[in-house]
N, C-alpha and C positions, 0 to 999 in steps of 0.2 A: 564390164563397165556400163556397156548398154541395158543390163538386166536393174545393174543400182541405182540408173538416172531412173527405169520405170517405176521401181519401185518410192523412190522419192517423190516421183511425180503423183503417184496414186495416196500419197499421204498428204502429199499437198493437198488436191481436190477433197478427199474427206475430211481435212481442216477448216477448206473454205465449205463447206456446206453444213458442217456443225456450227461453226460460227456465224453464220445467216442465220441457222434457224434460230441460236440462242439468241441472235441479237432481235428475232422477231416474236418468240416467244417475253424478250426482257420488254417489246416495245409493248404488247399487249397487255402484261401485267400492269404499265402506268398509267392503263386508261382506267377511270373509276370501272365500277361494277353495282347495277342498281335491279334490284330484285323484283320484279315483271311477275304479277299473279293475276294484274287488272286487265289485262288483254292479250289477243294472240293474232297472228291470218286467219282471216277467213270474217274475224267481226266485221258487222255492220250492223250499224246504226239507222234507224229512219226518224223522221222526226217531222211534224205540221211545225209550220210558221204562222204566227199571229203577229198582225200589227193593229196595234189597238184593239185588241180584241177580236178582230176578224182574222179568218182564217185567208193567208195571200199564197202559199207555194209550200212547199215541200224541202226537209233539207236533209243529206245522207254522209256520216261522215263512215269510212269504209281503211278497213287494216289490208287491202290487196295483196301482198305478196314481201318477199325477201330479197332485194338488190344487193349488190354488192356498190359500196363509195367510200373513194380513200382509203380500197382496199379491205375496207372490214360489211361487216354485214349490217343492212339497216331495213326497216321496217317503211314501204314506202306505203303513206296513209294519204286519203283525201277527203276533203269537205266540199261537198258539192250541194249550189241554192239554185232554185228555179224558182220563179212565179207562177203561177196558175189561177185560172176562171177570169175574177173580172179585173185584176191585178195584171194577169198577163197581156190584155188589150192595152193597156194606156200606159205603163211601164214592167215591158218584161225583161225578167231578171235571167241571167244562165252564167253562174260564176261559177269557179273551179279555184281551189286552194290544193296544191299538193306540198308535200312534204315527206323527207325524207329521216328517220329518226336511228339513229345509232342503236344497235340490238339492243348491244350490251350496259350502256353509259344512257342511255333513255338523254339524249341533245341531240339538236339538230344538227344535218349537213347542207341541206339545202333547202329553198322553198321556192315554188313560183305561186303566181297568184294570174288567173285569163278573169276580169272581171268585164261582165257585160252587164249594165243598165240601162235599158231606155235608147240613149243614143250615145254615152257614154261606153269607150270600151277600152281597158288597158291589160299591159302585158309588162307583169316584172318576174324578175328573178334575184334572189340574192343566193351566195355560195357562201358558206362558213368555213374556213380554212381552223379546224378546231386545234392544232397544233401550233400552227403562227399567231393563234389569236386573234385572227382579221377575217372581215367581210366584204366581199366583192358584190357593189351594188351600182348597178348605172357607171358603170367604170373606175369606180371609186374605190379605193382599197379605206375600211373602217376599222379602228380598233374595238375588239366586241369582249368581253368578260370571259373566264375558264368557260366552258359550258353552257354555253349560250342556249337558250332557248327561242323557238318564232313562234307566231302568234298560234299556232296550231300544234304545234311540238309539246308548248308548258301544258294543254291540257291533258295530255298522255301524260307527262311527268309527273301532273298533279295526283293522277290516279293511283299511280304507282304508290304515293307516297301512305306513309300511316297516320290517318286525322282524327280529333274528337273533338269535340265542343271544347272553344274556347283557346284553340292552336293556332297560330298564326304563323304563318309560309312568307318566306320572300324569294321569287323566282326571278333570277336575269334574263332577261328577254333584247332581244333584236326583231325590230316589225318596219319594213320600208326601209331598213337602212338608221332606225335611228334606236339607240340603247334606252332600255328602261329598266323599272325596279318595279316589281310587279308584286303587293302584296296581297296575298290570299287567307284572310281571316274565317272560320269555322264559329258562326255564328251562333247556333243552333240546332238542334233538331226538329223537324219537321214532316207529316203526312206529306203526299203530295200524289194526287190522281192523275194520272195522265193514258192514253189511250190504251197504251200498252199492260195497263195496270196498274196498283196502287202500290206504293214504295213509302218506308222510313228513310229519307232523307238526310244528309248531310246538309246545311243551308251554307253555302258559303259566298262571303263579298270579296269582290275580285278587284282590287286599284292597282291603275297603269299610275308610275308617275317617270317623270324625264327632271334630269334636273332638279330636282326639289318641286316640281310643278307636277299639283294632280291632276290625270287624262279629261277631257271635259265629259267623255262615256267613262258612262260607271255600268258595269253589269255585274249578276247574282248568277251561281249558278249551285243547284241542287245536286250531290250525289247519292247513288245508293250507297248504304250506311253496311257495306259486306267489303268482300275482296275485290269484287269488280270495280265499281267504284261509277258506275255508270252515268253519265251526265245527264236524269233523268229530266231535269227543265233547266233551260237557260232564259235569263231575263237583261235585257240591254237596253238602257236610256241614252236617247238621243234627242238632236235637235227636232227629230222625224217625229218622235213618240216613241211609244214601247213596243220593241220586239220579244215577243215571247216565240220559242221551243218548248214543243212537248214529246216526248220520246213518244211515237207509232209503233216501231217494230223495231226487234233485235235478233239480229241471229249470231251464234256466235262459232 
């Protein structure tokens, strides 16, 4: 009798451990799957900053390594700005954006943003809960779209994707807590010189909008016109003037 209760007993456990794993190989198959040739660990990017034409600081956006979040595997990336010379005397800048980006599914799980200007200094975080749907931002639980992107995520996404002249993209985005409709028009082809080298360009206009309301910054940004997709110049209008990026270095 005690030999049948073990042997029942050892059927049971290989039940429940088949049925985990099928229930976690069923839960992986329902997350999309988005095919990555534009980047890997180990990229980094360098980049000069121009405002108005002058050269102010320096900016690096960097593929670091592979965490794990919400239990799947994610690419944790950062953009990081500093000022420099006569920029860094009278407003210096030392910001950090990180972000956390699903291997597989190219969306976000999380973002912080350490911004330091001048005398100006903030600390946020939002969490993406990609299965509830919702965003935790400043205590606040947000309803956010399938696959949300933040403001540093969509440009990995963007790269991913397959562009030519004349495509237009619309990416869901989450930035601060608040939902947007982000569309990405392929305007053109374009030369474009930048420290690193001269590139055939993808020209592309990037509009935030909320609500039916377009973002009051509007930015351009150029990629290489191959698999990479590299964001060889970015152009952003503000109330400041114009920030220009030029890709410095790349290592990959």
């Amino acid at each position: 009798m005690a030999k049948k209760n073990r042997i029942i007993y050892l059927i049971f456990i290989l039940f429940l451990i088949f049925y985990s794993s099928s229930i976690g190989c069923l839960a992986n198959s329902l997350w999309r799957k988005v095919e990555n040739k534009a980047f890997r660990v180990g990229e980094k990017l360098t980049y000069i900053v121009k405002w108005k034409g002058v050269v102010g600081g320096t900016a690096v956006m960097r593929v670091k390594k592979i965490v794990k979040i919400s239990g799947r595997d994610a690419y944790y990336v950062t953009l990081s700005t500093r000022s420099s010379g006569f920029f860094d005397i009278f407003y210096k800048i030392r910001d950090l954006i990180e972000s956390h980006i699903d291997k597989q599914g190219i969306f976000t799980w999380k973002q912080r943003k350490k911004l330091r200007g001048g005398k100006y200094s903030s600390n946020k975080e939002i969490i993406y809960d990609q299965e509830k749907h919702q965003a935790l931002y400043k205590g606040k639980k947000i309803d956010i779209p399938v696959y949300v992107q933040d403001s540093l995520s969509s440009i990995y996404y963007l790269r991913t994707q397959e562009l030519k002249e004349g495509d237009s993209l619309i990416i869901d985005a989450n930035d601060d807590g608040k939902n947007y409709s982000v569309e990405v028009k392929v305007i053109g082809i374009e030369k474009v010189a930048t420290p690193f080298g001269k590139y055939k360009a993808l020209k592309t206009e990037v509009v935030w909008k909320s609500e039916g309301k377009v973002h009051a910054e509007s930015s351009q940004m150029w990629l290489s016109n191959d698999e990479r997709k590299l964001p060889v110049k970015i152009e952003r209008q503000n109330k400041m003037g114009k920030i220009t990026m030029l890709l410095k270095k790349a290592k990959f």
